[in-house]
PAGUDREN-973855 format. One line per field, with one value per residue (C-alpha): y, x, z; residue number from 0. Coordinates in nm, 2 decimals. Each point is the difference from the previous one (the first is absolute). Layout:
N
py c(Y_...)
px c(X_...)
pz c(Z_...)
i c(NUM_...)
//
This chain:
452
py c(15.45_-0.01_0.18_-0.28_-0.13_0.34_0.01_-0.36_0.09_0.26_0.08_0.20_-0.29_0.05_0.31_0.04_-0.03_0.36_0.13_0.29_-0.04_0.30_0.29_0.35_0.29_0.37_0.22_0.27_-0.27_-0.23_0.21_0.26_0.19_0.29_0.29_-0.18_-0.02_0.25_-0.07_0.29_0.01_-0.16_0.06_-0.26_0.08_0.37_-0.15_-0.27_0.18_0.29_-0.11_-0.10_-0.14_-0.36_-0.23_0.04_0.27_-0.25_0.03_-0.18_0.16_-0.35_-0.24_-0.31_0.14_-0.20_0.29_-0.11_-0.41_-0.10_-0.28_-0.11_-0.02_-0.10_-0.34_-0.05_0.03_-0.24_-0.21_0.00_-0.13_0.32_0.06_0.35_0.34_0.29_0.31_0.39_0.29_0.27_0.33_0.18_-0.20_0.04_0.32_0.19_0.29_-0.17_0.08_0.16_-0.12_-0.41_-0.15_-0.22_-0.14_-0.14_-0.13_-0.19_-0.10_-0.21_-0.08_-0.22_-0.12_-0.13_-0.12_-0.22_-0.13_-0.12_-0.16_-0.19_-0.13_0.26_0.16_0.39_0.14_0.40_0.23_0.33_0.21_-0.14_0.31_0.21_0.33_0.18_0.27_0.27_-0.08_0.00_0.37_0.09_-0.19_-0.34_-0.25_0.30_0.21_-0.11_0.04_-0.33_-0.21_0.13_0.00_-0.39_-0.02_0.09_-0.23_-0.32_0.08_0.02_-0.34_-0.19_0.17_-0.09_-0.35_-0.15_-0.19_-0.27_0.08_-0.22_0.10_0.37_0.11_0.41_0.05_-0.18_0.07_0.34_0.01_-0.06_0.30_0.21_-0.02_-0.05_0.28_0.23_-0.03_-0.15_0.15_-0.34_-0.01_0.18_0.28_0.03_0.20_0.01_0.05_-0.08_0.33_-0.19_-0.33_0.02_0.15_-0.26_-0.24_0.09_0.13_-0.35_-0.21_0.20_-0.06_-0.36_0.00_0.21_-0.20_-0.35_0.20_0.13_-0.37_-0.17_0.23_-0.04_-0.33_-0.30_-0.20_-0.25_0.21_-0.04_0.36_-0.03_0.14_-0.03_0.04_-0.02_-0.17_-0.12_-0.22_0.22_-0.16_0.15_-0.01_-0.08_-0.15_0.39_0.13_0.39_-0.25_-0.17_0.36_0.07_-0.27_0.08_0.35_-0.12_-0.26_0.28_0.19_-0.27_-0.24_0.19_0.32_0.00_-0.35_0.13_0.29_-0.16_-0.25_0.26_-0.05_0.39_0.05_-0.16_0.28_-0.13_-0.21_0.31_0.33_0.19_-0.16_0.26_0.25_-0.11_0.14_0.33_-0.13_-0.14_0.11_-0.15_-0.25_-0.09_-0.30_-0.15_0.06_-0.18_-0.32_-0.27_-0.40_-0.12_-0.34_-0.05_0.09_-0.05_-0.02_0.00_-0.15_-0.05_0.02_0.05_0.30_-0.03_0.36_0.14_0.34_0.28_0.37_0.18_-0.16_0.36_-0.10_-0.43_-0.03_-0.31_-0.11_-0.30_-0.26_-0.08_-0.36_0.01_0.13_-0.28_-0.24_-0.15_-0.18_0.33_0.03_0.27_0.26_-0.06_-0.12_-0.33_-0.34_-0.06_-0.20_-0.06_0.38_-0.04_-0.27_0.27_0.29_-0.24_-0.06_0.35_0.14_-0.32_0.11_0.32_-0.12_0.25_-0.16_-0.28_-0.14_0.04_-0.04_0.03_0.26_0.03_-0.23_-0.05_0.04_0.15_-0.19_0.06_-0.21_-0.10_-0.15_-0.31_-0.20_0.18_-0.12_0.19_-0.23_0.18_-0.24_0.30_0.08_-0.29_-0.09_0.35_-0.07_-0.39_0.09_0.29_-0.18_-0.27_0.25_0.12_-0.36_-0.04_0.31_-0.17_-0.32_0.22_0.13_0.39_0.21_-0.06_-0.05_0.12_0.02_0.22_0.04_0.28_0.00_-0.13_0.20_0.19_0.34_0.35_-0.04_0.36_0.19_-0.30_-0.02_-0.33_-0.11_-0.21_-0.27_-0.15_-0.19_-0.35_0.12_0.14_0.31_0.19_0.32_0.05_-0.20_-0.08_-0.37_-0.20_-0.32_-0.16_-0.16_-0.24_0.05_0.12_-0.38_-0.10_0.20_-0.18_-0.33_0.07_0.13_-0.27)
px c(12.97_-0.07_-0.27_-0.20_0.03_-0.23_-0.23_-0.09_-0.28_-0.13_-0.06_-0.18_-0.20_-0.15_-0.20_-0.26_0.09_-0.10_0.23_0.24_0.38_0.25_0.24_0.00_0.20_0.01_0.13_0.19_0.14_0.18_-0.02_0.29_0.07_-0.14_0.05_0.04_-0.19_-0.19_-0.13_-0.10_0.07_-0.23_-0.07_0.26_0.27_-0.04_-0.07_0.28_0.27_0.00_0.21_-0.15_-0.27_0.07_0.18_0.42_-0.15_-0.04_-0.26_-0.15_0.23_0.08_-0.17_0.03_0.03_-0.31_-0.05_0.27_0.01_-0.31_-0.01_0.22_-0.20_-0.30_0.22_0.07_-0.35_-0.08_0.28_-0.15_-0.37_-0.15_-0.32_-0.13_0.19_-0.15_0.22_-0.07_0.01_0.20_-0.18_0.29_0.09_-0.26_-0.12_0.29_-0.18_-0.27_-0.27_0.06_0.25_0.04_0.42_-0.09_0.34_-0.19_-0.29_0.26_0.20_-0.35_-0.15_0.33_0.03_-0.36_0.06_0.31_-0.24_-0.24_0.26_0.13_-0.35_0.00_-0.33_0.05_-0.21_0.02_-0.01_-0.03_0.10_0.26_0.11_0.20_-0.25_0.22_0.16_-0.15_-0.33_0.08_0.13_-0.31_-0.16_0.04_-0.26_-0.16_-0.09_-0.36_0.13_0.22_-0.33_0.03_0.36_-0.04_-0.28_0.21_0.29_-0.25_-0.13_0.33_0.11_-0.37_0.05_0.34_0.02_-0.34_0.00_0.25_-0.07_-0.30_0.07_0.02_0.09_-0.12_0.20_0.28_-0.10_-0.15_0.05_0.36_0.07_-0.27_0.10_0.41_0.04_-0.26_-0.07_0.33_0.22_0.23_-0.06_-0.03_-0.12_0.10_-0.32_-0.13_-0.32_-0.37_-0.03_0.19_-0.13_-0.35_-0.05_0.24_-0.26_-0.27_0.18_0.18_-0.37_-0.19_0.29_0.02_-0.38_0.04_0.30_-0.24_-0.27_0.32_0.11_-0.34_-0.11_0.29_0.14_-0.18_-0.26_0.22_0.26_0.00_0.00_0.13_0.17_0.24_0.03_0.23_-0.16_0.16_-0.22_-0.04_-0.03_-0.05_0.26_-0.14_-0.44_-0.05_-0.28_0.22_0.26_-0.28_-0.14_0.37_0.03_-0.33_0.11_0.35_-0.22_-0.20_0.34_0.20_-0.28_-0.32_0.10_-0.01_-0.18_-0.29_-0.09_0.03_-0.22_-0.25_0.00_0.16_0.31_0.01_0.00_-0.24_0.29_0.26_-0.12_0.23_-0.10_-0.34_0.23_0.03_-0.33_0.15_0.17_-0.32_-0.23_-0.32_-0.02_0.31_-0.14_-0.13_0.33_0.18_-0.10_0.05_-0.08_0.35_0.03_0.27_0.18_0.34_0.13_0.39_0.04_0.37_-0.10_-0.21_-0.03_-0.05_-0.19_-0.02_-0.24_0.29_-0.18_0.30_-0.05_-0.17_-0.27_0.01_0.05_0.17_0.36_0.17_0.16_0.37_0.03_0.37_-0.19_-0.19_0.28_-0.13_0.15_0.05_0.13_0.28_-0.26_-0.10_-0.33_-0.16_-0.01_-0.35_-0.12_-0.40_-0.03_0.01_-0.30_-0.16_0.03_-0.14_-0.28_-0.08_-0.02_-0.20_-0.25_-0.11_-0.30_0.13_0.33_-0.02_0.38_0.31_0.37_0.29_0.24_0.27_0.13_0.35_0.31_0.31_0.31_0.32_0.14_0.36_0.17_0.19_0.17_-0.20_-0.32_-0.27_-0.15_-0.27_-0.19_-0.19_-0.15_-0.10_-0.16_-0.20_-0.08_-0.17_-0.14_-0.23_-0.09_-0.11_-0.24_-0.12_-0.06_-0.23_-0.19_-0.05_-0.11_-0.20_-0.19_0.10_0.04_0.37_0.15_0.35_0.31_0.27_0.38_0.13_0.28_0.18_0.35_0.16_-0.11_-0.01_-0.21_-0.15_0.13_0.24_0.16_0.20_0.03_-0.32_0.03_-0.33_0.06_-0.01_0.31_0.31_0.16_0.34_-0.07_0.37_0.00_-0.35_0.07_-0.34_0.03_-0.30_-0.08_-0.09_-0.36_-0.01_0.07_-0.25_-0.24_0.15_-0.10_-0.33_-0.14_0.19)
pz c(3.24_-0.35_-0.21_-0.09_0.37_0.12_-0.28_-0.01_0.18_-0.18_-0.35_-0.23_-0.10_0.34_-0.15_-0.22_-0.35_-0.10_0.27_-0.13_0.15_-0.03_0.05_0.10_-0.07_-0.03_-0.28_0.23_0.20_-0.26_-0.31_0.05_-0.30_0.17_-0.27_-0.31_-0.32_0.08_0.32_0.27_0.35_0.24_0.34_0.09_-0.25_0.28_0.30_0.03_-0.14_0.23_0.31_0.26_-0.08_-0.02_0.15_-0.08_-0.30_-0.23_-0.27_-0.33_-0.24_-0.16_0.26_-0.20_-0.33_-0.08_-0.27_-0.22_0.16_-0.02_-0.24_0.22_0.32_-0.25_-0.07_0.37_0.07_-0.26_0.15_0.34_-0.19_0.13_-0.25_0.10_0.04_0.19_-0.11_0.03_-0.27_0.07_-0.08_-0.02_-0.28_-0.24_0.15_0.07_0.12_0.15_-0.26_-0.33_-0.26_-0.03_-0.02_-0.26_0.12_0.36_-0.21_-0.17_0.25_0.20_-0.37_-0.02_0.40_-0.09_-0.28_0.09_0.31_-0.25_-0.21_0.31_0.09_0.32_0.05_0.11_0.22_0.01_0.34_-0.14_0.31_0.22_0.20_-0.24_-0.11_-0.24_0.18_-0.26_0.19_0.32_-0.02_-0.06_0.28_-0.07_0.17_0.22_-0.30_-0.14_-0.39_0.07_-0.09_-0.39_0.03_0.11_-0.26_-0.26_0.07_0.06_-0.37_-0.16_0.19_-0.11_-0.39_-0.05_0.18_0.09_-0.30_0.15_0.36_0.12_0.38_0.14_0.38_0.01_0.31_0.26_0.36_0.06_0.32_0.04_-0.25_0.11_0.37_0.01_-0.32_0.10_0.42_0.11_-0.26_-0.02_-0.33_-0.31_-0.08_0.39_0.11_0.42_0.15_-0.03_-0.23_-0.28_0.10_-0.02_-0.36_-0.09_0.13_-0.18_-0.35_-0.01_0.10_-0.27_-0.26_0.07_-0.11_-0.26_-0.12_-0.03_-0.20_-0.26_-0.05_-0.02_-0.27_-0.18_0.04_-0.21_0.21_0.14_0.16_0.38_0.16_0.40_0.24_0.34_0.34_0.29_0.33_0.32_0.28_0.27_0.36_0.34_0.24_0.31_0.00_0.16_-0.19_-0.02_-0.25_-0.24_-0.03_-0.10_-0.20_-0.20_-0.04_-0.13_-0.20_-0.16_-0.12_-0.13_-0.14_-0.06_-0.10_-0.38_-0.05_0.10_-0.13_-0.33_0.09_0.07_0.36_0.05_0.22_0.34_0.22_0.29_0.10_-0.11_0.05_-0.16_-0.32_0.01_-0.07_-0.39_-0.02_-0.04_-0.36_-0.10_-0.29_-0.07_-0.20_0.13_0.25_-0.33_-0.24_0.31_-0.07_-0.28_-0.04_-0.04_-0.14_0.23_0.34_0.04_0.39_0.11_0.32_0.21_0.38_0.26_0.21_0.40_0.12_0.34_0.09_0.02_0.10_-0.09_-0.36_-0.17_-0.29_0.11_0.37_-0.06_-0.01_-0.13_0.22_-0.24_-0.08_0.10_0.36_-0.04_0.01_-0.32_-0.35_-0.20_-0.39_-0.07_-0.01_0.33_-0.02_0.12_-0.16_0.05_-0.24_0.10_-0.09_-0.36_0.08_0.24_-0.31_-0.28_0.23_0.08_-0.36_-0.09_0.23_-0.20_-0.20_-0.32_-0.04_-0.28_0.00_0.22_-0.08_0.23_-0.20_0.22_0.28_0.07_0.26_0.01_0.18_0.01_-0.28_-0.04_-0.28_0.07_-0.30_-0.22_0.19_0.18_0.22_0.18_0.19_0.20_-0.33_-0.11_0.34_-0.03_-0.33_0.14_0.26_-0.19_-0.28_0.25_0.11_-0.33_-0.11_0.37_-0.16_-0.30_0.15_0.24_-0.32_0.04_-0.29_-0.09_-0.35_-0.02_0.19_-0.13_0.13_0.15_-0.17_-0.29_0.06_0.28_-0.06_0.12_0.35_-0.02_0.32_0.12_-0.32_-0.10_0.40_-0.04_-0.28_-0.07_-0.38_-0.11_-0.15_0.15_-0.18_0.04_-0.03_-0.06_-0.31_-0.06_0.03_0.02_0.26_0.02_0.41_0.09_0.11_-0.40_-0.07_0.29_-0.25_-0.30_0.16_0.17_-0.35_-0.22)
i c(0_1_2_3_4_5_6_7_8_9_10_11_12_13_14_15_16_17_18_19_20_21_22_23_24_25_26_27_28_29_30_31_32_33_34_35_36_37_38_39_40_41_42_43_44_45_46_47_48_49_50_51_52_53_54_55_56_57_58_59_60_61_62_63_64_65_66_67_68_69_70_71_72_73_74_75_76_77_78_79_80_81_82_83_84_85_86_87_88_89_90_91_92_93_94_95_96_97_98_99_100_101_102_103_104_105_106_107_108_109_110_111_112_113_114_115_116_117_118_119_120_121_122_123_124_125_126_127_128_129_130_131_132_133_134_135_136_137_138_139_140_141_142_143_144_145_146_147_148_149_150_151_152_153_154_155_156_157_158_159_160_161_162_163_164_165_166_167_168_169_170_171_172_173_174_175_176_177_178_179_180_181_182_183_184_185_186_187_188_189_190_191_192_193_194_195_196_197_198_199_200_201_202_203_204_205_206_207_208_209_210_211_212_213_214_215_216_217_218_219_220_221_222_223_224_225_226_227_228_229_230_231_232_233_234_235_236_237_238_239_240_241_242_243_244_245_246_247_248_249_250_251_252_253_254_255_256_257_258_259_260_261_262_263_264_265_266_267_268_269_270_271_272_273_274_275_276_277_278_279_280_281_282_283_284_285_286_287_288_289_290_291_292_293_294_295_296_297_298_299_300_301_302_303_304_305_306_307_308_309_310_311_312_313_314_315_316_317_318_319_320_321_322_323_324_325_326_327_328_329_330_331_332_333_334_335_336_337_338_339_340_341_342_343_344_345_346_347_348_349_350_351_352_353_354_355_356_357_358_359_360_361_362_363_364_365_366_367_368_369_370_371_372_373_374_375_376_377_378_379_380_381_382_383_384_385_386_387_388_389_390_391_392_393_394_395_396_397_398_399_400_401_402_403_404_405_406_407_408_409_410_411_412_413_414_415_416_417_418_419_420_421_422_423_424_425_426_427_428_429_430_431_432_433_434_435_436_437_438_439_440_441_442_443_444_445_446_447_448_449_450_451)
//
């Protein structure tokens, strides 16, 4: 089947003419150059490189080596007629030490990445924190230590200063949640903290420096800058129509979807449907229910999968459990998780129904397959499949009239997959990490054609 032959049907002239398309990435996980220039260890740069941690000990030490290829990945992006690139800044690299003394070498180094996206008619959209708090930090505390809102302060006002006069789009944070809960409850991932002691300040710290983050860049970015940020969400359905499993599934609902959105919305934690949550009142100051919330100009929401939830007692904190998809005897991608494709629908709906939010984008949606090169071809028709049937459901928001204006790619390259390391490839582009040979799919030329 060819590419044209599955996107005949659909095509970005389908959309609304203002409608952004994309990629995604993530500094720690396709930069590599982990201690050079200058840079300081991050959480990560610790955290994957002692054994054990991840899966085979593998870590980001190179990655892709987007550090010193970028231009390029920039000119395969271009190739590929991909107009917007989401990317991350590495605090590590312009803050070695977290706050303190500026590597002019790191400001260099995304001065000239943005540059050469400008110069290629790419439009770069910043995330400021994707994951990796400079390790410096998190010895004194990291995300549960209060002070990490005027370390964050200071790192957001370096980033507006030295590049918001090219950047017009800004992303404060990538998916509290997931780093909140898997580095500091679960300890899966960095800085590899457990329990609710390091989870909930982590919570709160992280919600009130999102807020404070959009105050930083609207006061020093020029008028037109659009200030945003992103969050994970899964659609969460019952198991069985038992009212124990929709109680369940609202209290998973409340964790995975609510927990940060709305506290910045002003609508305070969601702990009538999550108890545990009044707990955070401990870490609170006053004033602080007011410094939690900001008017972002954007959300952005990263959706892969559904999640099916049954009432589990021996649960502690939820007292719910997840049915697994492969359980489930459903289609699941290499990372296990459901092909469901009405749940990106159900998630654009959802946050369209908060009053406060002005504009969606989807910032990350993606797969990983197990891809294999054949004559010098990757035909991954799994991928490209994913890839139709969610943009089908993100036009049928559009048509429906939700609040949806941007899709984005996750991802351009194969990269490091945080705890699974290299197993899952999710990139419009295969990469040896051997040689660092760039092959690009084809669901990358499905991309190619759909935009053309």
């Amino acid at each position: 089947m060819t590419n044209r032959t599955l996107t005949q049907s659909l095509h970005k002239n389908q959309f609304p003419a203002h409608f952004k398309w994309g990629v995604s990435v993530a500094a720690y996980q396709i930069e590599g150059a982990h201690n050079s220039d200058g840079k300081g260890q991050s959480i990560w740069d610790v955290f994957a490189n002692q054994k054990g941690n991840i899966h085979l000990n593998q870590h980001g030490n190179i990655a892709c080596d987007f550090y010193n290829q970028y231009q390029q990945d920039i000119q395969l992006l271009k190739q590929l007629n991909i107009p917007n690139f989401r990317f991350s800044i590495a605090w590590s690299r312009i803050l070695p030490n977290g706050i303190g003394d500026v590597n002019e070498a790191g400001i260099a180094y995304y001065n000239q990445l943005i540059d050469y996206c400008i110069a290629q008619k790419i439009e770069p959209w910043l995330t400021l924190y994707h994951w990796d708090l400079p390790y410096a930090l998190e010895k004194k505390g990291g995300w549960t230590n209060r002070e990490v809102i005027s370390w964050f302060s200071q790192f957001v006002s370096l980033c507006a200063t030295r590049f918001g006069n090219r950047v017009k789009h800004w992303m404060v944070m990538n998916e509290p949640v997931v780093f909140t809960g898997a580095g500091y409850f679960l300890g899966i991932h960095a800085p590899g903290r457990r329990g609710m002691d390091n989870f909930l300040p982590a919570i709160h710290h992280t919600t009130l420096a999102i807020a404070e983050g959009g105050r930083i860049l609207k006061k020093i970015l020029p008028p037109d800058a659009q200030v945003g940020t992103t969050f994970s969400c899964s659609y969460i359905q019952p198991y069985r129509n038992l009212p124990r499993d929709q109680k369940a599934a609202n209290r998973v609902d409340a964790l995975l979807n609510r927990l940060f959105i709305e506290p910045l919305l002003g609508l305070g934690y969601p702990d009538k449907e999550l108890p545990i949550l009044k707990n955070i009142k401990k870490y609170m100051q006053p004033g602080d229910e007011h410094k939690m919330v900001f008017d972002f100009d954007f959300i952005g929401i990263q959706n892969y999968t559904r999640e099916v939830v049954k009432n589990a007692w021996f649960t502690p904190y939820i007292n719910a459990s997840l049915i697994a998809a492969p359980k489930r005897k459903v289609a699941t991608t290499a990372m296990r998780w459901e092909i469901y494709p009405e749940a990106i629908y159900k998630m654009i709906e959802k946050f369209s129904a908060y009053t406060n939010i002005k504009k969606l984008y989807i910032t990350e949606n993606g797969a990983a397959f197990a891809d294999e090169i054949k004559n010098g071809e990757i035909n991954d028709i799994e991928r490209i499949k994913y890839f139709e049937t969610h943009i089908a459901q993100v036009l049928k928001a559009t048509q429906d009239g939700l609040k949806i204006d941007g899709y984005f790619v996750w991802t351009l390259t194969d990269n490091f997959e945080w705890a699974e390391g290299y197993h899952p490839r999710f990139g419009l582009i295969h990469v040896d990490f051997d040689t660092q040979k760039r092959t690009i799919k084809n669901s990358g030329k499905w991309f190619t054609d759909f935009l053309s």
